[in-house]
N, C-alpha and C positions, 0 to 999 in steps of 0.2 A: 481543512478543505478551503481552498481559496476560490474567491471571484477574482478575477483578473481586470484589471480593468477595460480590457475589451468586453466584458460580460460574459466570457466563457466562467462556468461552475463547472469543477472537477477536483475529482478526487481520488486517492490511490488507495486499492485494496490489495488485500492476501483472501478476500474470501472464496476466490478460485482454491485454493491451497488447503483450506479449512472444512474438516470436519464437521468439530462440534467446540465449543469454549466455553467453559467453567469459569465464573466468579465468584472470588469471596465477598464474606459478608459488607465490604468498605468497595466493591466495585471493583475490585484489580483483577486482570489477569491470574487466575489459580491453574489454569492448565489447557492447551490446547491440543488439540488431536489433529494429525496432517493427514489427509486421503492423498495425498500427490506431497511426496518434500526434495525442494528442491536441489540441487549440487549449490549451495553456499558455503563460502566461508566469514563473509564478513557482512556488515547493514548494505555496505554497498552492492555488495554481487546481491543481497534481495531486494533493495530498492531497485534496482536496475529491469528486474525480470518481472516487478509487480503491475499488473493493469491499471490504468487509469479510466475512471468513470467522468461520465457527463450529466450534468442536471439539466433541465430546464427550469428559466429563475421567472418572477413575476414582481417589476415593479423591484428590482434592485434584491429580490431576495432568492433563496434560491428553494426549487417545489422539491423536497426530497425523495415525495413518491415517486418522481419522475427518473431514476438513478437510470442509467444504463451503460454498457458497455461499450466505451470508444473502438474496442479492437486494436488498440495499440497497449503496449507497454511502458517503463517509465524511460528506458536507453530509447525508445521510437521516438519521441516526443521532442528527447534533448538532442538528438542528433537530428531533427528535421524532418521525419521519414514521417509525421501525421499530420502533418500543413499547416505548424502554428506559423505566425507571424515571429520573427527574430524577438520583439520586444514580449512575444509572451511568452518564448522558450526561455527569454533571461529573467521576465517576470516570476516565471514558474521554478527555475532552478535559485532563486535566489532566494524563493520561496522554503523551496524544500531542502536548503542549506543552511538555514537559520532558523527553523524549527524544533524547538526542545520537544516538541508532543511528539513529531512524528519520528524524531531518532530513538527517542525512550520506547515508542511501540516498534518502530526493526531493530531496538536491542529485544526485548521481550520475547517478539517471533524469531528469531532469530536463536535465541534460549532456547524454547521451545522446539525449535524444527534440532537443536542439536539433541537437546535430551531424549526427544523419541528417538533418533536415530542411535545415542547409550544404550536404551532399553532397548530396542531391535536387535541389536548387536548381544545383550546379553542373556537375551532371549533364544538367539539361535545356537548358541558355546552349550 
């Protein structure tokens, strides 16, 4: 989750998407459950469709209680359509192009939303 240097805090969820999620005993991802799975095939077509939140920060940090829901997505934001400034839509995509966390959790979801949709599939044969 980045501050940007304009002081915007945000961050991008799947928890729209989400169920319920199981962890094993070392913290990893054991299994997630999709109430809503979307038409993806790749991290991209899911980072694309994923919501972006907003904090309010205090004194450089950021209050986590305060999370809420920008009403934009992660394609609103890169294409202009939620009123960043050019240097934080290139802030933010440079951001989230060069991050090894956040690609290893939309391979993860990503896993996830295919395997339930295996077991949906072999559930109904």
């Amino acid at each position: 989750m980045p501050i940007l240097k304009s002081g915007r805090a945000v961050s991008i969820s799947a928890k729209n998407f989400i169920d319920k999620v199981v962890f094993d005993e070392n913290g990893e991802i054991e299994e997630i459950t999709f109430g809503y799975r979307p038409k993806v095939s790749t991290t991209d077509d899911l980072l694309s469709i994923l919501p972006i939140y907003y904090y309010n920060t205090e004194n450089g940090k950021v209050k986590f209680e305060t999370q809420y829901d920008s009403g934009y997505k992660f394609n609103d934001v890169v294409s202009g359509k939620a009123g960043w400034t050019e240097s934080e839509i290139e802030e933010f995509t440079s951001w989230s192009a060069s991050n090894s966390e956040l690609h290893k959790w939309l391979a993860e979801n990503l896993a996830a939303i295919k395997q339930q949709e295996r077991e949906d599939r072999e559930s109904e044969e």
